[in-house]
TIVONU-632246 format. One record per residue: x negated, z, y negated of N, C-alpha, C in turn; residue in one letter. Coordinates in steps of 0.001 Angstrom, whole numbers, padded with zeros to 6 digits, always signed. Layout:
# residues N
XZYXZYXZYA ...
This chain:
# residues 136
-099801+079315-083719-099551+080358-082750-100595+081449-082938X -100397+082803-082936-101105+083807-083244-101843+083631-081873X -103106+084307-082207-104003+085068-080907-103604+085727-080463X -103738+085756-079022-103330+086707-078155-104295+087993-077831X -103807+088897-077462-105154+089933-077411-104627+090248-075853X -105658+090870-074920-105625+091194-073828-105833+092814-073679X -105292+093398-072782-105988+094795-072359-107232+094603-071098X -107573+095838-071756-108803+095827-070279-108332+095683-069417X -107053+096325-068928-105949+096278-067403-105987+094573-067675X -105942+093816-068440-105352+092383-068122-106772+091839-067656X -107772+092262-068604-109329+091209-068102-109355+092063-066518X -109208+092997-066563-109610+093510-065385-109348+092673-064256X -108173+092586-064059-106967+091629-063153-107715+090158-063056X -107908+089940-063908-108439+088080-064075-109815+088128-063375X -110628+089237-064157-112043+089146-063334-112084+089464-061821X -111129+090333-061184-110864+090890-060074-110221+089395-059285X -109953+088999-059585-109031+087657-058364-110126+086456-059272X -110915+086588-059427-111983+085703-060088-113150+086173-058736X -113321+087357-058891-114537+087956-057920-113800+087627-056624X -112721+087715-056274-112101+087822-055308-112015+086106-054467X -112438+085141-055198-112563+083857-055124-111233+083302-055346X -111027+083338-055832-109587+082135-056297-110232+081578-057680X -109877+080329-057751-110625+079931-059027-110061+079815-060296X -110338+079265-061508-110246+079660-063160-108412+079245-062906X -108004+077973-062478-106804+077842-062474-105981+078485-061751X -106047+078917-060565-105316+079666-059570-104995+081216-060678X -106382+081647-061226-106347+082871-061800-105312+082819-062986X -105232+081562-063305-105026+081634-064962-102864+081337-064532X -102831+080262-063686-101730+080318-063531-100901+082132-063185X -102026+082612-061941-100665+083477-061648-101191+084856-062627X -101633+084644-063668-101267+085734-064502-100625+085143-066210X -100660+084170-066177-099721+083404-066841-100951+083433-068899X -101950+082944-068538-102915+082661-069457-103671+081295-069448X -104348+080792-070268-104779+079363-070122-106447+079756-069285X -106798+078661-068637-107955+078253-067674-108796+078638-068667X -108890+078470-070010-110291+078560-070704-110373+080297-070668X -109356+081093-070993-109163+082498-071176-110210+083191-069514X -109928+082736-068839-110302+082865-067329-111444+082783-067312X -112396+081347-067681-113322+081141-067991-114216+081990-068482X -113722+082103-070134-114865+082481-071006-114752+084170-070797X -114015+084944-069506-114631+086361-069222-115381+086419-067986X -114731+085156-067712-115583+084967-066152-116984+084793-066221X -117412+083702-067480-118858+083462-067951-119458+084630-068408X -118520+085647-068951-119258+087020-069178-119702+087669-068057X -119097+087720-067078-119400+088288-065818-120352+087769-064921X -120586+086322-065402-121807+085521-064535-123287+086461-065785X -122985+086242-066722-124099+086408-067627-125022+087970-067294X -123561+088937-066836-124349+090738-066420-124225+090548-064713X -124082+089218-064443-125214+089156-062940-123740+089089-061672X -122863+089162-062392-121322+089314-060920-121499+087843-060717X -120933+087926-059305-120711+086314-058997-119463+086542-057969X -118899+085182-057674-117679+085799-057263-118114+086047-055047X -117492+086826-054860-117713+086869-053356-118847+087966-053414X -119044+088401-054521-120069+089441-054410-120053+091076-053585X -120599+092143-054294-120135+093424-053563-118979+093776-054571X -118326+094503-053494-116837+094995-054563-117301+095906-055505X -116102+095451-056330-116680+096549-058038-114760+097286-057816X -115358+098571-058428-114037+099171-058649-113619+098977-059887X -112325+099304-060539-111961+099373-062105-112795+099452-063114X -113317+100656-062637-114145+101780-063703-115088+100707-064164X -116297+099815-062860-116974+098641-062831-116663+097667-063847X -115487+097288-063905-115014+096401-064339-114481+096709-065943X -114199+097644-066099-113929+098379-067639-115453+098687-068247X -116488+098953-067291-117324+099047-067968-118648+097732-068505X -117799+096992-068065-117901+095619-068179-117761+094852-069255X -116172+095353-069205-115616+094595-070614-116537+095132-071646X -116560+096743-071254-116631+097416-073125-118152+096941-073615X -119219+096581-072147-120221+096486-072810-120200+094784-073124X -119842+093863-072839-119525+092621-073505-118066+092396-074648X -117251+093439-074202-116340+092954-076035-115468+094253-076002X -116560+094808-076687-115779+096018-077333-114840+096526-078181X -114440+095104-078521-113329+095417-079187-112024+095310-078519X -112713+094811-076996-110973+095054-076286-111208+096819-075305X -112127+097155-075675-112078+098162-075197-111605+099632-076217X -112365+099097-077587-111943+099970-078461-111214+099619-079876X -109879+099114-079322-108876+098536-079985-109200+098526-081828X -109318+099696-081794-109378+100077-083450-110416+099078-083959X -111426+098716-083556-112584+097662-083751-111655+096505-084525X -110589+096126-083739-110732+094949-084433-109546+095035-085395X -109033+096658-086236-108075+096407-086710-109304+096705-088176X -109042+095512-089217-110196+096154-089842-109885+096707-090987X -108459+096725-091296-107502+097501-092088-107776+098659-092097X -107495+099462-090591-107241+100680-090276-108494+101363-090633X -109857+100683-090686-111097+101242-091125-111030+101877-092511X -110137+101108-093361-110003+101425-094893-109369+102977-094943X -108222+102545-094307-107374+103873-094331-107841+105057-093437X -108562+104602-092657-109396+105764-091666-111085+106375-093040X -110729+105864-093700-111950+106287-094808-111577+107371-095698X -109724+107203-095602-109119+108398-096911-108365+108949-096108X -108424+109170-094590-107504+109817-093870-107016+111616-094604X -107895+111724-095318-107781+113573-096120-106762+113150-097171X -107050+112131-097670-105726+112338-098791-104823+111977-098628X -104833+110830-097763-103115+110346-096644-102496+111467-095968X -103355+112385-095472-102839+113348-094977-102363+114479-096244X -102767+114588-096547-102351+115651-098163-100988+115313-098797X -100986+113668-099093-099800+113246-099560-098588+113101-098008X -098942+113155-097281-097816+112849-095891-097328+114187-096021X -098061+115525-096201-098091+116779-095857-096556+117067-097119X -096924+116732-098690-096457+117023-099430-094930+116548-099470X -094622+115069-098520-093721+114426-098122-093187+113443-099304X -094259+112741-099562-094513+111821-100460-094313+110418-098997X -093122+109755-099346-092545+108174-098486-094121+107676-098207X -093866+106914-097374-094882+105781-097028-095655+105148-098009X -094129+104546-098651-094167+103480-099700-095401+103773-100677X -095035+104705-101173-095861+105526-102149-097090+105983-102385X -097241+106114-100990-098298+106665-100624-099730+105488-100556X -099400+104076-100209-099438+102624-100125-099678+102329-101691X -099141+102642-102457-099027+102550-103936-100698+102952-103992X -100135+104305-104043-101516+104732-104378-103106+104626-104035X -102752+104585-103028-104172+103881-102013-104686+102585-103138X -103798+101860-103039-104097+099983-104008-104616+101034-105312X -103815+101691-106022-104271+101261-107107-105228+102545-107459X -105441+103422-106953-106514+104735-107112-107996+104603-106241X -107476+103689-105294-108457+104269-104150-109084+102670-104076X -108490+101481-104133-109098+099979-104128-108976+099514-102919X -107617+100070-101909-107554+099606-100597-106865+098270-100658X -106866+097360-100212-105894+095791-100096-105472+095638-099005X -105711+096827-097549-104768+096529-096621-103129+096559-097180X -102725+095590-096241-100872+095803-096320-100293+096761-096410X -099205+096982-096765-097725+098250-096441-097415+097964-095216X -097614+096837-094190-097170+096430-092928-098401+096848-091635X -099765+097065-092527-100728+097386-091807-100549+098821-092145X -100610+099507-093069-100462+101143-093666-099445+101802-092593X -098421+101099-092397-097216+101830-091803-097314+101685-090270X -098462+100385-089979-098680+100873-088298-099658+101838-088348X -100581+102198-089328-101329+102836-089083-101133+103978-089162X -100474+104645-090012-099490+105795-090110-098902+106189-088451X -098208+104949-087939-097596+105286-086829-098005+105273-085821X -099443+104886-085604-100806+105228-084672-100938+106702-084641X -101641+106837-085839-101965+108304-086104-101291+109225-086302X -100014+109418-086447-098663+110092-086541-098910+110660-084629X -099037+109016-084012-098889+109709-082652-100224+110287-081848X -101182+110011-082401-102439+110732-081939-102042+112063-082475X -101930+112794-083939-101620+113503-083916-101056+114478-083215X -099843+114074-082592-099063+115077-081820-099297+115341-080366X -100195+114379-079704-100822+114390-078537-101414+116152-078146X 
């Protein structure tokens, strides 16, 4: 079974009815994750000093929480470590996208000019990441 990845909106939720006193199982059932998942952010939150029943924390609190204990659920791209490769030749991906040179091709070239070994399956989400940052 693959890993699951969480959003900050999801740790948020877990740590929030965690602070809120309901405990690892109550939490874990009604957001539909296992007791250890509950746990091991909850132990993050004992470690920067929260305890549950404490003073209320807002979102922001709580996002700034995550990012400073696992930043990679805060800054997604962290853990794609593909996208680092292709975020290294973003000038010539863009040059060849511009010229309207396929995906495919473009994937070609990366492997065998440039020494990238991410996928065509990782290339083409990454394309379609940045396709949509782009137009933002």
């Amino acid at each position: 079974m693959p890993r699951r990845t969480f959003s900050t909106e999801q740790i948020t939720e877990m740590l929030a009815r965690w602070h809120r006193g309901d405990s690892t199982s109550t939490v874990a059932a009604a957001i539909g994750v296992d007791r250890k998942t509950v746990k091991k952010y909850a132990d993050c939150a004992r470690a920067a000093g929260v305890r549950p029943g404490g003073p209320a924390m807002s979102s922001r609190d709580w996002s700034d929480l995550i990012a400073r204990s696992h930043p990679m659920i805060a800054q997604p791209r962290l853990r794609r470590v593909s996208w680092l490769e292709f975020d290294d030749h973003r000038d010539f991906i863009s040059g060849l996208r511009a010229a309207g040179m396929p995906q495919e091709r473009i994937w070609r070239r990366l492997y065998a000019e440039k020494g990238v070994r991410a996928s065509l399956a990782s290339f083409k989400r990454w394309v379609s990441e940045n396709a949509a940052e782009a137009a933002r």
